[in-house]
C-alpha positions as CSV (number, residue, x, y, z in Angstrom):
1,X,107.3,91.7,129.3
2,X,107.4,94.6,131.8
3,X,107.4,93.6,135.3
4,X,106.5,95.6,138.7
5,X,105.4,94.8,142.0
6,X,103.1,97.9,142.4
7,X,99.5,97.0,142.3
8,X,98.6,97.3,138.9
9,X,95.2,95.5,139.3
10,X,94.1,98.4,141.9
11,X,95.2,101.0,139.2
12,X,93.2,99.1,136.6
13,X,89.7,99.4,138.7
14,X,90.7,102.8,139.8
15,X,90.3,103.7,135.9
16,X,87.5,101.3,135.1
17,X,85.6,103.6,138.7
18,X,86.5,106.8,136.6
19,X,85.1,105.8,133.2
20,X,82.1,104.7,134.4
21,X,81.7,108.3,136.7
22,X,82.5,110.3,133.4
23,X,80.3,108.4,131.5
24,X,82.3,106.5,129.2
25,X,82.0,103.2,130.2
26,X,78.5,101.3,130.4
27,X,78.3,98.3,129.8
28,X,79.8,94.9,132.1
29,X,81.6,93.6,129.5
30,X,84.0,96.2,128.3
31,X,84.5,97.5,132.2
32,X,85.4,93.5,133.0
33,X,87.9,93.6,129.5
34,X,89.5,97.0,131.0
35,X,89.7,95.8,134.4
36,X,91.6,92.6,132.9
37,X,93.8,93.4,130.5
38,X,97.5,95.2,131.7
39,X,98.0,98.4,129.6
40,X,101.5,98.2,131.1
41,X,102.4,95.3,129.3
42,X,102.2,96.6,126.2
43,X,104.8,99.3,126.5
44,X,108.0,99.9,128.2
45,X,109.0,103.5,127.9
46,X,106.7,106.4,126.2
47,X,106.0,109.7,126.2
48,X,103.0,111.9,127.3
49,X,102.7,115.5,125.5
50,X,101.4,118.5,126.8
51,X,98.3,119.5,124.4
52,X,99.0,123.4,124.5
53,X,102.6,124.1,124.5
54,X,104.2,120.5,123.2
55,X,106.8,119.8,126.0
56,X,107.3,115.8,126.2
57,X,107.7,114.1,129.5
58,X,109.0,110.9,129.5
59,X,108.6,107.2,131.6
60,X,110.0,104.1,131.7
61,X,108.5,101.6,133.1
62,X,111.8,99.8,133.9
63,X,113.6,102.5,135.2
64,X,111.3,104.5,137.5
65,X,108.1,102.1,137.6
66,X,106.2,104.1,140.2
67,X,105.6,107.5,138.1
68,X,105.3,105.4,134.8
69,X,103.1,102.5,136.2
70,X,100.6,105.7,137.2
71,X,100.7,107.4,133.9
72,X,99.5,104.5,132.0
73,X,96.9,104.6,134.1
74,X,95.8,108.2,133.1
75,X,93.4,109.1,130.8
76,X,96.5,110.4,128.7
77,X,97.0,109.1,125.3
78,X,100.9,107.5,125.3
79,X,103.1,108.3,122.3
80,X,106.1,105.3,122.1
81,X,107.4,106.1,118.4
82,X,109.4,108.9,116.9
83,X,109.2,110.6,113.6
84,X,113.2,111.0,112.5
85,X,114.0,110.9,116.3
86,X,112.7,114.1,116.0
87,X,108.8,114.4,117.2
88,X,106.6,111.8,119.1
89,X,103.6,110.4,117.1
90,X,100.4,109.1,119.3
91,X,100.6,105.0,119.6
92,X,97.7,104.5,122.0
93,X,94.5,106.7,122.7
94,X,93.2,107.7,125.8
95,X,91.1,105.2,127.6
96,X,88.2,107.4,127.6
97,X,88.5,107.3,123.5
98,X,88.6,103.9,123.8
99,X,85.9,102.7,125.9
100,X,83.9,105.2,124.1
101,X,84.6,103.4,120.9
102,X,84.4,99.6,122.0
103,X,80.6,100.7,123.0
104,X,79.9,102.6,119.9
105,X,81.1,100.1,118.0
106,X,78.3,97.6,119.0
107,X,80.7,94.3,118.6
108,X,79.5,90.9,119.9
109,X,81.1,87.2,119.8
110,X,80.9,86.2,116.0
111,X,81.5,89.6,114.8
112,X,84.9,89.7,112.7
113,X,86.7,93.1,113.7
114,X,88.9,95.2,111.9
115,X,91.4,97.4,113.6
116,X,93.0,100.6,111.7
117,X,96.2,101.5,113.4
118,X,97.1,99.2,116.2
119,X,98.9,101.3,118.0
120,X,100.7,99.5,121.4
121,X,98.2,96.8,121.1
122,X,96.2,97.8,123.5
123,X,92.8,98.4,121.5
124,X,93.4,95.5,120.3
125,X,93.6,93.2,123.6
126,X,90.4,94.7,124.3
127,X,88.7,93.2,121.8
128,X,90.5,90.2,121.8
129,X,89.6,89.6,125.1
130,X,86.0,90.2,124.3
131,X,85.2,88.7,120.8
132,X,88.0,86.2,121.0
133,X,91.4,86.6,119.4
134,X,90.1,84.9,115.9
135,X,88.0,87.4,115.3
136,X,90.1,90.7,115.2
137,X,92.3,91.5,112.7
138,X,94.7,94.6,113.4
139,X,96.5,97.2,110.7
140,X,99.6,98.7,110.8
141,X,102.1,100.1,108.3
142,X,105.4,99.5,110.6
143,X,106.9,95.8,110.4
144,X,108.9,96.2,114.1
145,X,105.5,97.5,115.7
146,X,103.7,94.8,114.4
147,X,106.1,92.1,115.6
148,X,106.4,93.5,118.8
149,X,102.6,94.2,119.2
150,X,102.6,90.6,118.3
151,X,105.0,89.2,120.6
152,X,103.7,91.3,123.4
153,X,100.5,90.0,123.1
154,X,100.9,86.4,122.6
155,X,102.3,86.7,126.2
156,X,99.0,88.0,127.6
157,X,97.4,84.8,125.4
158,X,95.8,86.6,122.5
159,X,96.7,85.8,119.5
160,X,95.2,88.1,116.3
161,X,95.8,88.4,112.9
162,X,98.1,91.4,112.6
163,X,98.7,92.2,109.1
164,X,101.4,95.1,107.9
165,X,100.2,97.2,105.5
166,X,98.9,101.0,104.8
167,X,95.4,101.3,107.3
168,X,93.7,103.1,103.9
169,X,94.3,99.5,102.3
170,X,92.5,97.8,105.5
171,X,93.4,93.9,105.4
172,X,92.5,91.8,102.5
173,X,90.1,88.4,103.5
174,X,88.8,85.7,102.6
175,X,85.8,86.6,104.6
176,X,84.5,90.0,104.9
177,X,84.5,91.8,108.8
178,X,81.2,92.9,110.8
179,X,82.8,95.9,111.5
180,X,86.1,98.4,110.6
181,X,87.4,100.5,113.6
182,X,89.8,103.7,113.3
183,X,90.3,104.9,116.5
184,X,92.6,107.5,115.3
185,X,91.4,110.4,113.6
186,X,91.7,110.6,110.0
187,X,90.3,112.8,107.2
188,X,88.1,110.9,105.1
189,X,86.6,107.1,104.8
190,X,89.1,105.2,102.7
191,X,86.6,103.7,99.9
192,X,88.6,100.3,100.2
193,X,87.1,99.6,103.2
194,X,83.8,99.4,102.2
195,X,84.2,96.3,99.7
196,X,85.9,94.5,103.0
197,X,82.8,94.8,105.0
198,X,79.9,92.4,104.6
199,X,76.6,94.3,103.6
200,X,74.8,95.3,106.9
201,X,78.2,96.3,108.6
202,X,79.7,98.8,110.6
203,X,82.6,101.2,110.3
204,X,83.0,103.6,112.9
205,X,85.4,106.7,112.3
206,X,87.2,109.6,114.4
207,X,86.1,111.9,111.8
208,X,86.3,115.9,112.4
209,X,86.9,115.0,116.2
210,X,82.9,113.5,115.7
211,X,82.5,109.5,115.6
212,X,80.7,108.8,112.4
213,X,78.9,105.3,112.7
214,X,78.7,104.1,108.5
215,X,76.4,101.1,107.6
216,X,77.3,99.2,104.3
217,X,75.2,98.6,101.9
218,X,75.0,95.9,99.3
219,X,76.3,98.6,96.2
220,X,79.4,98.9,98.5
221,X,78.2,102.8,99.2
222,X,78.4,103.6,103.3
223,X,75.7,105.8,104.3
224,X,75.4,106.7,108.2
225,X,75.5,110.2,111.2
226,X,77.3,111.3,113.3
227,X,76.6,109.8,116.7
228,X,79.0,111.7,119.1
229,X,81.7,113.9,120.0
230,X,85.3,111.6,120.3
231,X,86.5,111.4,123.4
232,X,89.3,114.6,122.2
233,X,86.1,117.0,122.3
234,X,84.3,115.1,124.5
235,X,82.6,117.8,127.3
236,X,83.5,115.1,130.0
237,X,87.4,114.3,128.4
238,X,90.5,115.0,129.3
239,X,92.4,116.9,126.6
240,X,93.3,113.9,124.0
241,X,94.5,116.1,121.3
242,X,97.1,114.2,118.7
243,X,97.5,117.4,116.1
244,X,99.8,119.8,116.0
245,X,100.7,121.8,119.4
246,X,99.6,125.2,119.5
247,X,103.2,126.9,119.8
248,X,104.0,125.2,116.3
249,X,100.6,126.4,114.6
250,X,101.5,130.0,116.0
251,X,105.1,129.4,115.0
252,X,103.7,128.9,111.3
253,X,101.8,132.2,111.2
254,X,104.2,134.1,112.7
255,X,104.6,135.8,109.1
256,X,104.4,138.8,107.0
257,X,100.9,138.4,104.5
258,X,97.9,140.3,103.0
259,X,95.8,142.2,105.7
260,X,92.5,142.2,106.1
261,X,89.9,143.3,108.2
262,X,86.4,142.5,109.3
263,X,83.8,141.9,112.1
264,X,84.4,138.5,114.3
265,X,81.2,136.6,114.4
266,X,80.5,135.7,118.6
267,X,80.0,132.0,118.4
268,X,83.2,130.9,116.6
269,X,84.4,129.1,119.4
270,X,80.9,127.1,119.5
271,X,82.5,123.2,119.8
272,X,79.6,122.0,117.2
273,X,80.8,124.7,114.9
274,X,84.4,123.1,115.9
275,X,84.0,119.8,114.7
276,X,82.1,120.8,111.8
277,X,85.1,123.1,110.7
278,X,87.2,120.2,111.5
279,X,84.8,117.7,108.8
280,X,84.3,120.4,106.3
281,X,88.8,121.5,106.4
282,X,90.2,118.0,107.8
283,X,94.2,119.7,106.9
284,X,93.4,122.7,108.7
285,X,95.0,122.7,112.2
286,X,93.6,125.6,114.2
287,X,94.6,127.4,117.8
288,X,92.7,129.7,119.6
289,X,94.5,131.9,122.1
290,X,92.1,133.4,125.0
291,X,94.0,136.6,126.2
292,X,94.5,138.3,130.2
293,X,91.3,140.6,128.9
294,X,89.0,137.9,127.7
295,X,90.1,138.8,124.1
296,X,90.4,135.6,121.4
297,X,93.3,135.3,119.1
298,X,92.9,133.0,115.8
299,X,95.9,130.9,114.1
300,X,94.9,128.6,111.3
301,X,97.7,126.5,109.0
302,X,96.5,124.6,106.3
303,X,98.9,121.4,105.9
304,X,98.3,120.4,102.5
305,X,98.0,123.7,100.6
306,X,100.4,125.5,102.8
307,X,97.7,128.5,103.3
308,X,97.6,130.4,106.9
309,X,96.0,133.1,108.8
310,X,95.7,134.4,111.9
311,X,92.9,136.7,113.4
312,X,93.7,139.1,115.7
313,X,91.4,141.2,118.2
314,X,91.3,145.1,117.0
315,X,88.0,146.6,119.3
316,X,84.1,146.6,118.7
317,X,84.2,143.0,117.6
318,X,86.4,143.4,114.7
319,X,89.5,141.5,113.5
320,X,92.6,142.2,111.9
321,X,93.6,139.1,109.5
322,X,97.1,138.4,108.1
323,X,97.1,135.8,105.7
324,X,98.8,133.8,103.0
325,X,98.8,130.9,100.4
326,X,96.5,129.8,97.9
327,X,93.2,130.5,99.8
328,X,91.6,132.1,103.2
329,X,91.4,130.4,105.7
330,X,90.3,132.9,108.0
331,X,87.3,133.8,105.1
332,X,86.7,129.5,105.1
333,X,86.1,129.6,108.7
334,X,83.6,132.6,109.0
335,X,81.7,131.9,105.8
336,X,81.4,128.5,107.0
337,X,80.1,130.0,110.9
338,X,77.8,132.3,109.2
339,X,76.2,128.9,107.2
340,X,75.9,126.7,110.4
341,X,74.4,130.2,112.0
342,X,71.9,131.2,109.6
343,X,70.5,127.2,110.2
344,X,70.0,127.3,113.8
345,X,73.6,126.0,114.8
346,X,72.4,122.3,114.3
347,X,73.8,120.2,116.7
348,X,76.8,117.8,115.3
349,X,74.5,114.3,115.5
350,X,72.3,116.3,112.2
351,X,74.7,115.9,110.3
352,X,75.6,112.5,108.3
353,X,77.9,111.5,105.5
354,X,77.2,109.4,102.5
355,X,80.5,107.5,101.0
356,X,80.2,106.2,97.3
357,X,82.2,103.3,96.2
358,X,84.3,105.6,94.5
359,X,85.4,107.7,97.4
360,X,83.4,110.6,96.7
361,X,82.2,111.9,100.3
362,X,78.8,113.9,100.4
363,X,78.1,115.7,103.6
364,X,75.0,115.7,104.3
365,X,72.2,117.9,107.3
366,X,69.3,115.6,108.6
367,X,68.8,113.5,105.8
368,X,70.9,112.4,102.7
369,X,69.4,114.7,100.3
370,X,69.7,117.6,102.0
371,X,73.4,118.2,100.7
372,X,75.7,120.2,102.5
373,X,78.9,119.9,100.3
374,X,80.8,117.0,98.3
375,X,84.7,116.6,100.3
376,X,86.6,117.3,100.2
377,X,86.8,121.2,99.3
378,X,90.1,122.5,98.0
């Protein structure tokens, strides 16, 4: 356990006081769980990633306290693990992200929670703390995290069920949870969750930097809208993006390709229009690059297919594309702006998803049968 004598208490209500100003924190409860539970305990060293050009800077809360003790206390998302010693992965979300998912999660004592991705732990001494430690069940696919997560939170005095496993698989019961909680983005609703929630319950999903709110029904077939931006997009957030940094998307369409040409719609950069690219093309990592002379530069990879493009300013409102792979991205992206144009730019919270039992996903505008697409689109 991680020990300092700098006031972590004050720290604590000094980000409880900024939630609640930018609107992410409501209700008593969750401010009293945030204002109670250490975050510091829960790690020892980790990392915190610039969003726009990748560089890493790095605490330790036993080494230098001071700086560290104050970057938990951001509303920074802390990365503590390491892909092949090579790149940091995000273990815990921003605070924002969080409190904005405990309160649209809608959880009371005697609803069973299950947590995707536990991350440091921190998520999950949340709950804990709120619900009770019997009724949350965390996720994770590392064996040392979960032990540690484990170990670090038994000294705090919760004590979950923390099962290893892949999150897509949830967690196996004998009973079936109130609610399923990803807090981390992913592209699609695994369709195993939705025989281990009881008819009538909840899953709530980063999808397409959106929360999607999913009610179960009794033919195991999820049916729910969109109900908010995540925290990442959020208008009031700090930047809480976990994708790829923007030097390595330019990096990857730094290439030679077909060229193209063609006029640049004006309202690609609309953040509905963002997300719903982000729904519609969950592989797709995009960076937009504003130039000195209020120019906009496109780079799009596709991490599945291995397609990319990039867009590049060439006068009256026209484009120069180099591209490559198997499809267009740069052609996805404006047919699919021209679509959400022609229909009055619907705000994000029209739109809803309908998940069969089978994993078939049908996006969906204002009401289920007014289809938008079946996902995902290859």
């Amino acid at each position: 356990m991680i020990t300092t004598t700098l006031d972590s208490a004050a720290l604590r209500t000094r980000l409880v006081d900024r939630l609640v100003v930018d609107g992410f924190l409501h209700e008593p409860r969750w401010r009293q769980a945030f204002r109670a539970v250490p975050r510091e305990k829960l790690v020892d060293a980790f990392t915190v990633r610039d969003p726009y050009t990748g560089d890493l800077t790095h605490y330790d809360l036993v080494a230098d306290p001071g700086p560290a003790l104050t970057a938990v206390y951001g509303d920074v998302p802390l990365l503590t693990q390491r892909v092949a010693g090579v790149r940091a992965t995000p273990s815990s979300a921003t605070p924002a992200r969080m409190a904005l998912l405990l309160e649209r999660l809608d959880a009371y004592p005697g609803h069973r929670v299950l947590e995707i991705g536990i991350g440091t732990g921190y998520l999950t001494a949340l709950l804990s703390h709120e619900l009770g430690s019997r009724a949350v069940t965390g996720v994770a696919g590392d064996p040392q995290l979960v032990e540690q997560v484990r170990l670090r939170l038994a000294e705090l005095g919760y004590r979950p069920r923390l099962v290893v496993g892949r999150g897509a698989h949830g967690a196996p019961s004998t009973s079936l949870h109130d609610r399923v909680l990803a807090a981390h983005g992913l592209p699609w609703v695994p369709p195993t969750w939705l025989s281990q929630v009881r008819p009538g319950g909840i899953i709530l999903i980063d999808l397409g930097f959106l929360l999607l709110r999913l009610s179960v029904g009794d033919n195991r077939r999820a049916i729910g809208r969109f109900i908010d931006y995540a925290a990442s997009m959020h208008p009031r957030a700090a930047s809480d993006l976990t994708g790829l940094p923007v030097r390595d998307i330019l990096a990857a369409t730094n290439r030679r390709g077909r060229i193209d040409r063609g006029p640049r719609p004006s309202y690609l950069e609309e953040r509905p229009l963002q997300c719903l690219h982000a729904v519609v093309f969950p592989h797709v990592h995009k960076a937009i690059v504003y130039g000195d002379d209020d120019s906009v530069s496109y780079a799009l990879t596709d991490s599945v297919s291995g397609a990319w493009a990039r867009a590049r300013p060439d006068g009256d409102g026209y484009v120069t594309v180099v591209h490559g792979g198997p499809r267009n991205l740069w052609s996805d992206l404006t047919g699919l702006a021209r679509w959400w144009n022609d229909r009055g730019r619907p705000d994000p919270t029209r739109f809803g998803l309908t998940v069969a039992a089978d994993g078939k996903h049908v996006l969906w505008l204002d009401r289920p049968d007014k289809v938008v697409t079946r996902l995902p689109i290859r």
